[in-house]
C-alpha positions as CSV (number, residue, x, y, z in Angstrom):
1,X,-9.5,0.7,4.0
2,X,-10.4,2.2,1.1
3,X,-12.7,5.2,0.3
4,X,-13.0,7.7,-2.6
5,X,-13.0,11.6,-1.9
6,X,-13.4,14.8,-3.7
7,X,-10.9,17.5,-3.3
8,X,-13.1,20.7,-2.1
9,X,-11.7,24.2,-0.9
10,X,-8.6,23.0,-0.5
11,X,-10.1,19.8,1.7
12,X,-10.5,15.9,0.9
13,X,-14.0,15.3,1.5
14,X,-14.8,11.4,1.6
15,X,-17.9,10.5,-0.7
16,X,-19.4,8.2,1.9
17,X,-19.9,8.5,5.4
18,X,-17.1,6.8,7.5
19,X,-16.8,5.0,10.9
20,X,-14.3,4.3,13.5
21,X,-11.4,6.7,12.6
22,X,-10.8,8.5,15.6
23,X,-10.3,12.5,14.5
24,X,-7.3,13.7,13.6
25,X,-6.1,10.9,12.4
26,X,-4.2,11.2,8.6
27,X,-4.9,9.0,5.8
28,X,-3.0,9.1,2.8
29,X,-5.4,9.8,-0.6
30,X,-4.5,8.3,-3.8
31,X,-5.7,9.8,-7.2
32,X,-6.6,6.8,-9.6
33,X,-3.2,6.6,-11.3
34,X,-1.5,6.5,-8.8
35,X,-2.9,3.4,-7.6
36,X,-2.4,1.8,-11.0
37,X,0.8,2.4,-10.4
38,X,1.0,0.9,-7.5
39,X,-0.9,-2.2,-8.8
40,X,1.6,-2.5,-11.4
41,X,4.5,-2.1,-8.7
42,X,3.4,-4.8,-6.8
43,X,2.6,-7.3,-9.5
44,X,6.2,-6.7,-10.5
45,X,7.7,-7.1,-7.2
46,X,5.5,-10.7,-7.0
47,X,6.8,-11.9,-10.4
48,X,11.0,-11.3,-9.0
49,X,9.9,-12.5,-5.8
50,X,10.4,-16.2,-7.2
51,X,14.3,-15.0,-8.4
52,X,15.0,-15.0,-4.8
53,X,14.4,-18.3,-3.4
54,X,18.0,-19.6,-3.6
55,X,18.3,-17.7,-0.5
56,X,15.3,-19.4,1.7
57,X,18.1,-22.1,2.9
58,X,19.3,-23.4,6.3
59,X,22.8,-22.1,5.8
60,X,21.8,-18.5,5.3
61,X,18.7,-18.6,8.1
62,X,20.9,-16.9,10.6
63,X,20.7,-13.6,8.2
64,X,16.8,-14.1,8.4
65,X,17.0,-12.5,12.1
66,X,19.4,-9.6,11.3
């Protein structure tokens, strides 16, 4: 899920009105940059991903369930 919220006396206050999250229950906000940096973390972590598939093999499947 994702939501935007504005930071108000010292309180994230979501912009829209939100359903089905019991209270109490913590969420983790991101500012803007943030998630472009995570974007960009991911779209890196996807292009190496292909650098390991010399290990998707039978021999080495028994390391699959360590």
């Amino acid at each position: 899920m994702s939501i935007e919220a504005r930071y108000e006396n010292g309180v994230f206050k979501p912009l829209e009105h939100v359903e089905g999250i019991p209270k109490g229950k913590v969420h983790r906000v991101f500012s803007e940059e943030e998630l472009r940096g995570l974007k960009e973390q991911m779209e890196w972590l996807k292009a190496v991903e292909r650098s390991f598939d010399f290990w998707e093999n039978e021999e080495d499947a028994v390391y699959d369930r360590l």
